[in-house]
C-alpha positions in Angstrom: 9.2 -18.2 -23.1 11.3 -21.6 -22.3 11.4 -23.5 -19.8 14.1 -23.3 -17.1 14.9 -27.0 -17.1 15.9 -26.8 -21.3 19.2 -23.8 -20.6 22.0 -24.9 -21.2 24.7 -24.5 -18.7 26.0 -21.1 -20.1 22.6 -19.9 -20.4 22.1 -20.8 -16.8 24.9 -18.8 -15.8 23.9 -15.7 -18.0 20.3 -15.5 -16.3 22.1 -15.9 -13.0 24.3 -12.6 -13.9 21.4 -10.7 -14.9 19.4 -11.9 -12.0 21.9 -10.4 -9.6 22.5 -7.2 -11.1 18.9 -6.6 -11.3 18.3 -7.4 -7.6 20.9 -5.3 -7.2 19.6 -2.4 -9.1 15.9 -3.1 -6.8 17.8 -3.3 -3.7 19.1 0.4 -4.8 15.7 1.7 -6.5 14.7 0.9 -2.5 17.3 2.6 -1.0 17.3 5.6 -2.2 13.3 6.0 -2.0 13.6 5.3 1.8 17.3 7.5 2.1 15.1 10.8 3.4 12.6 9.4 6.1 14.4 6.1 6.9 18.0 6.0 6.8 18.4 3.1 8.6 17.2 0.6 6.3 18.7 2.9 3.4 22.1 2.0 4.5 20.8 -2.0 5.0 19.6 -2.2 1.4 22.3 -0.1 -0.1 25.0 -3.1 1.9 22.6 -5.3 -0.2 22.9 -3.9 -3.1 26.9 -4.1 -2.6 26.4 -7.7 -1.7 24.5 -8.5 -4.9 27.1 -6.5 -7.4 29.9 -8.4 -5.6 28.0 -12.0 -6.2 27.3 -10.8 -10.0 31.9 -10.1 -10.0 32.5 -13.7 -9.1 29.6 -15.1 -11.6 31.3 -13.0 -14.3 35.0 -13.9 -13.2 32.9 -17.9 -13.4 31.4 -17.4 -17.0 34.4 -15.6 -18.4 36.2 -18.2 -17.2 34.3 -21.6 -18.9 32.8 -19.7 -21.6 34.5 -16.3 -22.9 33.5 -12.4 -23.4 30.0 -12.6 -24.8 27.2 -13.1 -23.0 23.8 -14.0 -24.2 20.8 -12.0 -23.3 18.6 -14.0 -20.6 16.3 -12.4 -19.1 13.8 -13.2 -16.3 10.8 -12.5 -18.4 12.4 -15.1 -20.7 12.0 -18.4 -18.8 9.0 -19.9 -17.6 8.5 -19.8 -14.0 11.1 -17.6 -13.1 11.1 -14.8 -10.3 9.4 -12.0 -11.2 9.4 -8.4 -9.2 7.6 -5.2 -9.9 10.1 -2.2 -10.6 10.3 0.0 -7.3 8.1 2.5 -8.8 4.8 0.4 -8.9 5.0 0.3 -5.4 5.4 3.6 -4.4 4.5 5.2 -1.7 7.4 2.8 -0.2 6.1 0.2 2.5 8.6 -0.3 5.6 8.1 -3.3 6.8 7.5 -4.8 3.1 10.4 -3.8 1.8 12.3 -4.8 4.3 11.4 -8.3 4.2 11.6 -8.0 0.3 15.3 -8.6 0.8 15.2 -11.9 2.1 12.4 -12.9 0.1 14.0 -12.3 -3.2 16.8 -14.5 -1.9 14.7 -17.1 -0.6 12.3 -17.8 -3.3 15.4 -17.2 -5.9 17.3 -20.2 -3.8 14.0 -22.1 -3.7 14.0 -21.9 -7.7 17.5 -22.7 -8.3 16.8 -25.8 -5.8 13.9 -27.4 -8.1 15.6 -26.3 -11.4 18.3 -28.7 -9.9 16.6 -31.6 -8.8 14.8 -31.6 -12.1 18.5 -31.3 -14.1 19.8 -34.4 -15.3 23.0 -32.7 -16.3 25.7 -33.3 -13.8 27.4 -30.2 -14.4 24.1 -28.4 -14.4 23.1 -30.0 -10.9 26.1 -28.9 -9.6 26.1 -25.3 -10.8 22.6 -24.7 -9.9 23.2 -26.0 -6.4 25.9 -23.7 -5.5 24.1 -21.0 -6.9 20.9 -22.3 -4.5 23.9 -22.5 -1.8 25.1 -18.5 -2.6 21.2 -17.6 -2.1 21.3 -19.4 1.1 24.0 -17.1 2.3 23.4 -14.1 0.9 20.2 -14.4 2.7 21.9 -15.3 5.9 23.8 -12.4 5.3 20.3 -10.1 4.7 19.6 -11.1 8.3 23.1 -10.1 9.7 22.6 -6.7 7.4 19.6 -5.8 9.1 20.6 -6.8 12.6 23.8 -4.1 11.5 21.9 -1.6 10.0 18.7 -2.1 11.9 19.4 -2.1 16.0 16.3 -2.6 17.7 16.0 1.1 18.9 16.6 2.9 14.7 13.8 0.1 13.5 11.6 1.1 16.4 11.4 5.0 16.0 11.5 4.5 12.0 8.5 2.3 12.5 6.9 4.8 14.7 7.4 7.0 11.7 6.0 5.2 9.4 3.0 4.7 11.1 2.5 8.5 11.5 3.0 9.3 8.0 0.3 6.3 7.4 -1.7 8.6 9.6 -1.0 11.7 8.2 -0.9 10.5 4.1 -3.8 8.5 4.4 -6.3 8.2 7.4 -6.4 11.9 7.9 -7.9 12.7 4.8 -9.7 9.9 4.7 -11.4 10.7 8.1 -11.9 14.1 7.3 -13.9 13.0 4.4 -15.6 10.4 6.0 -16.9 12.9 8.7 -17.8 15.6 6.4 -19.7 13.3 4.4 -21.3 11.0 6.8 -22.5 14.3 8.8 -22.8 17.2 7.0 -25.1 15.5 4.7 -27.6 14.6 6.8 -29.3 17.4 7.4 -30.0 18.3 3.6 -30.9 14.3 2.9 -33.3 14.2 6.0 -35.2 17.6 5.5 -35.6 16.9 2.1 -37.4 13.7 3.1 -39.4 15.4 5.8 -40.3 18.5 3.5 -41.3 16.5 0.4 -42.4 13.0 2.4 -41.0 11.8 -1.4 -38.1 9.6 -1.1 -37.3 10.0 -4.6 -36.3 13.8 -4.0 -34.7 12.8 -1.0 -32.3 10.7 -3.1 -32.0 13.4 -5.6 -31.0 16.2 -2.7 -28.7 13.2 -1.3 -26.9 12.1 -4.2 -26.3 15.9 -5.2 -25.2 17.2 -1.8 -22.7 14.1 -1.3 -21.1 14.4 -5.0 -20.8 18.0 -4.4 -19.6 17.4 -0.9 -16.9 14.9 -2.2 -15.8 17.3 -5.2 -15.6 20.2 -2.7 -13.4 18.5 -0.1 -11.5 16.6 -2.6 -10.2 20.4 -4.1 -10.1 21.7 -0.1 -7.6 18.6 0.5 -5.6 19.3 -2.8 -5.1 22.3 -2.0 -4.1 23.2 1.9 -0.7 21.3 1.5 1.3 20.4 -0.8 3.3 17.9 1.8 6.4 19.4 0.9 7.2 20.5 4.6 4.5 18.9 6.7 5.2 15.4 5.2 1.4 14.4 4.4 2.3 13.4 0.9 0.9 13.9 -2.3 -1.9 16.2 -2.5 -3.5 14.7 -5.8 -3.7 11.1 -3.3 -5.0 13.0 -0.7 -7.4 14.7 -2.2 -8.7 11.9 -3.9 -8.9 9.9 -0.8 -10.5 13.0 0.9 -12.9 13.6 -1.8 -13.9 10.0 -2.6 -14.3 9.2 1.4 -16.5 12.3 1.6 -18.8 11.1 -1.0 -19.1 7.8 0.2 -20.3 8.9 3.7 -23.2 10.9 2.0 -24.1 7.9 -0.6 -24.5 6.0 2.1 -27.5 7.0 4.1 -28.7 8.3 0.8 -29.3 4.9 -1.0 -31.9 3.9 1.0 -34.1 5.9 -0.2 -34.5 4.3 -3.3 -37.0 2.2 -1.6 -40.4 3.3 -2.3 -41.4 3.3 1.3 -41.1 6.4 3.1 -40.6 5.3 6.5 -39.4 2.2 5.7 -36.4 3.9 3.6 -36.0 6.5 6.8 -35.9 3.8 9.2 -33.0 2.0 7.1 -31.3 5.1 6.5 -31.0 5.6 10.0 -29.5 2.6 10.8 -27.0 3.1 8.0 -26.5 6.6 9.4 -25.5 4.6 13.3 -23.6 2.2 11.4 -21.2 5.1 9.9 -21.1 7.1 12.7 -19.3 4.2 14.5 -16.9 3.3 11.7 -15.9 6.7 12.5 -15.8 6.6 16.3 -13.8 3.1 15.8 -11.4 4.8 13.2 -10.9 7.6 15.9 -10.1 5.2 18.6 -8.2 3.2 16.4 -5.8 5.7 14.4 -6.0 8.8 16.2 -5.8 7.3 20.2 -8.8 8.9 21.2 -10.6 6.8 23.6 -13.3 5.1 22.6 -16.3 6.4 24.8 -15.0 10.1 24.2 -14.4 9.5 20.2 -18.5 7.9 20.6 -19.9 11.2 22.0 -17.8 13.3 20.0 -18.8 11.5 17.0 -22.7 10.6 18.2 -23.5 14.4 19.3 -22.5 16.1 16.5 -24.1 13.5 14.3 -27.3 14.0 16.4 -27.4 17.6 16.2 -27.0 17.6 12.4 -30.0 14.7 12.7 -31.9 16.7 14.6 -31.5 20.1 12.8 -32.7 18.4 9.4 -35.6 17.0 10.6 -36.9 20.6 12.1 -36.4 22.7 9.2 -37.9 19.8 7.2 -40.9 19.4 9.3 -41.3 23.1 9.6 
């Protein structure tokens, strides 16, 4: 890699070129991941994208100009300390409200860069042509704003945000909770009667362990499964499943591990108090994602929880 500061001047300009067409090739990556749900700020990045193929015209009209046809290959990768953003893809599913920001933040920080490269230039010519390309930055990100403010009226950003908060819901809390319940309760009456029958805590682990494993693979495939997301929305089934699943078998670990200690009651006493503790990450998680309020999602969450309690420590004490 080299350093920014050692470019010549036509090198400067070709890494300027290829910055903007890449930008805008991201800005249009974006826009047509968010063209289905969120048309809105589809249209905003595709006016980017525009924006950034008409600043890469009067760069090439510049270079052509002082320096001919060809064009050496400078890439980002190439120089030291140079901006660096992860193809659309790696980001997937799409954020809103961070890819919306991501358009003035490319311009910003690339402004900010062209700013110190300058300072740090003892080439007048240099100087000069990195600070109007810091000055281009400045307004293209003005611009951004005025883009989104077009694009983006207050009432189009507020119902696509609503969106995108329900298809967090629906992608990724769902399953989650789902799994998180099963787990957390339907395990507890195989953990705790195994206990009570055996008064072992090692078998108690053993039952434990296998019941929330199988639990979590179980789910997992249940989740996979029901919906392929194709026309309720809920996304990828392989993601949900695995959130599902995974979720599942962490609720059953949980009040599992404790008995590991040697001590029988001293394990169950622990166990219980892991068993609270869950019980209201889930209650909170209801109140929080689902707007239930939070005394009803408590007792919802608390009853069943005690009647699954309660049922494994008669049949194990039987």
């Amino acid at each position: 890699m080299r350093n920014f500061s050692e470019l010549s001047e036509r090198e400067v300009l070709a890494l300027a070129i290829a910055n903007e067409e890449e930008d805008g090739r991201i800005y249009l990556d974006i826009a047509e991941g968010l063209r289905s749900e969120y048309p809105g700020s589809a249209a905003m990045f595709s006016a980017m994208a525009a924006e950034e193929n008409e600043h890469r015209r009067r760069l090439l009209e510049l270079y052509r100009e002082k320096f001919g046809e060809h064009i050496p290959l400078i890439r980002r990768q190439d120089v030291r300390g140079f901006i660096q953003h992860k193809p659309v893809w790696q980001v997937y599913p799409l954020n809103l409200e961070a890819v919306r920001n991501l358009a003035e933040t490319m311009e910003e920080e690339t402004s900010h860069f062209y700013r110190r490269a300058a300072e740090r230039s003892t080439d007048v010519s240099i100087r000069k042509l990195l600070g109007d390309l810091a000055e281009a930055e400045v307004a293209h990100e003005h611009m951004a704003e005025g883009l989104r403010a077009k694009n983006l009226p207050e009432n189009v950003k507020e119902r696509e945000d609503q969106h995108a908060r329900h298809a967090f819901v629906l992608r990724f809390i769902q399953p989650g909770l789902a799994g998180l319940m099963d787990g957390s309760v339907s395990t507890l009456a195989p953990v705790f009667a195994a206990a009570f029958a055996s008064g072992n805590t090692w078998e108690a682990f053993v039952v434990g362990l296998a019941s929330s494993i199988g639990a979590g693979i179980s789910m997992g495939f249940a989740e996979a499964l029901s919906d392929n997301g194709s026309l309720t929305g809920r996304g990828a089934p392989l993601i949900r499943g695995g959130i599902c699943g995974l979720m599942t078998t962490a609720g059953g670990i949980g009040h599992t591990l404790p008995y590991l200690i040697p001590n029988f009651w001293t394990a169950t006493v622990v166990a219980i108090a892991v068993v609270i503790l869950e019980l209201a990450v889930i209650s909170w998680v209801r109140w929080r994602y689902m707007d239930t309020p939070p005394i009803s999602a408590a007792f919802q969450v608390a009853f069943g929880g005690a009647l699954v309690f309660a049922t494994g420590i008669l049949i194990g004490s039987s």
